[in-house]
C-alpha positions, -999 to +999 in steps of 0.1 A: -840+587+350-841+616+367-816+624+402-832+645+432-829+680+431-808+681+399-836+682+368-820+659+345-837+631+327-817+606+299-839+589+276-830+568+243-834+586+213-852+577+180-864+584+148-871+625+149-860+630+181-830+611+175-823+636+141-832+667+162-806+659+187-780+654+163-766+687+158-763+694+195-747+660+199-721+671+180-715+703+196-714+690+227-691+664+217-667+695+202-672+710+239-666+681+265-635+665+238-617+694+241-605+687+277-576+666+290-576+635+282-592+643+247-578+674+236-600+671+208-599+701+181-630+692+168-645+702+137-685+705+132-689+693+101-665+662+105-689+659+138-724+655+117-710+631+092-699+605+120-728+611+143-748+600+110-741+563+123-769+568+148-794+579+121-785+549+098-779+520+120-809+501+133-790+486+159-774+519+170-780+538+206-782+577+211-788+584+246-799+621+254-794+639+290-820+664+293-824+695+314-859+703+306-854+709+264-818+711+266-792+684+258-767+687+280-747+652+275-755+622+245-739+589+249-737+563+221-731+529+212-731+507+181-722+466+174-684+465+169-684+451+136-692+483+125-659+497+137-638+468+123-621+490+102-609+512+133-609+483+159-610+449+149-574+447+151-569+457+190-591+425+194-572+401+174-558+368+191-583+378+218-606+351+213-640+368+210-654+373+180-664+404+170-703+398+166-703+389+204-688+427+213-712+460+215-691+491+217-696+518+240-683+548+218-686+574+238-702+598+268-701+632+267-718+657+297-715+691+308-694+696+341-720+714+359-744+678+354-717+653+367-720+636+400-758+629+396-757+593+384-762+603+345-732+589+336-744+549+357-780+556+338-760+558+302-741+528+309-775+513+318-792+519+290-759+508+267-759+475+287-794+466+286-796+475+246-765+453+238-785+423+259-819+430+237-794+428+210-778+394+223-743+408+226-721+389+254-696+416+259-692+457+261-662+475+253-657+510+253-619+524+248-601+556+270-573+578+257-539+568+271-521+598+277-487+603+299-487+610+338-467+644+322-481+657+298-480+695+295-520+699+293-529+677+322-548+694+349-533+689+384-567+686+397-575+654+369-590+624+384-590+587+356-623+575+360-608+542+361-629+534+396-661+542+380-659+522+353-646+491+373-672+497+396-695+488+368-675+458+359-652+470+335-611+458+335-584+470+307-584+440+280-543+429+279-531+442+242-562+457+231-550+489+223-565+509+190-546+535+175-568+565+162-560+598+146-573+635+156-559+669+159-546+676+197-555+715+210-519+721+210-508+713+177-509+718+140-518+684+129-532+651+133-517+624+154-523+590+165-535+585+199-535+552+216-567+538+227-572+512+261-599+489+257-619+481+287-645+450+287-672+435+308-692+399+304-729+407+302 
């Protein structure tokens, strides 16, 4: 894909490409995680060792945003069994088993390439791979964060159109809880975690 004007082009990622990209992935998921909602105080070489999922799983994503040679967002996805440990509880009593689910785990993109359909083209991408995989559902989760907290921008716009433009709705009860280290304070926490859906 590649948007008028703007010089960007996503493409999947594999094999040494996908290795190549890996240590930029994870600086740019230090970068972008850092802002409100995230607040992410991320740590490199925490970064490498869970990005290593998208080396080892065959039925992994790693989408790349280029401008020209440089990556300037990733996005990723895996089968959510692989995150039972972390998830499977938020979809307990839901009725879907967990084989059925691909998660969306996460997009990350510099501010300066927003607004130029990368972030529809990694959802595309996401989407089609979970039907080649024969996945019914996908399911990616948002930080919940209150209306007044200290660190949130005045200028801070949800992206909860976007993602219901593309057929996404909160799942009732599926909330995750998972730990990282805030910007603001001296140790790790447990931050809720909204899981959205769509039927495929």
């Amino acid at each position: 894909m590649s948007g008028p004007g703007t010089g960007i082009e996503t493409r999947v990622l594999r094999g040494d490409a996908l290795e190549a990209a890996l240590g930029d992935v994870a600086r740019l998921r230090i970068e972008v995680f850092r802002a409100f909602p995230y607040l992410y105080d991320g740590d490199l070489a925490y970064e490498r060792e869970y990005l290593q999922t998208y080396r080892d799983s065959e039925n992994a994503i790693l989408v790349g945003a280029f401008d020209g040679a440089r990556l300037v967002g990733a996005s990723t996805g895996t089968p959510m069994e692989e995150h039972a440990e972390d998830f499977g509880a938020a979809f307990a009593g839901q009725g879907i088993a967990l084989n059925e689910i691909f998660y969306c785990a996460e997009s990350v993109l510099l501010p300066a390439y927003r607004g130029f359909g990368v972030g529809h083209a990694f959802f595309d991408a996401r989407e089609a791979h979970a039907r080649a995989l024969g996945r019914r559902y996908c399911t990616f989760c948002s930080v919940v964060r209150p209306e007044d907290h200290p660190l949130r921008p005045g200028d801070y716009r949800p992206l909860d159109g976007f993602w219901r433009k593309r057929g996404y709705e909160k799942v009732p009860g599926a909330i995750a809880q998972f730990r990282w280290k805030d910007l603001d304070q001296a140790e790790e926490t447990d931050h809720p975690l909204q899981f959205w859906m769509r039927a495929l």
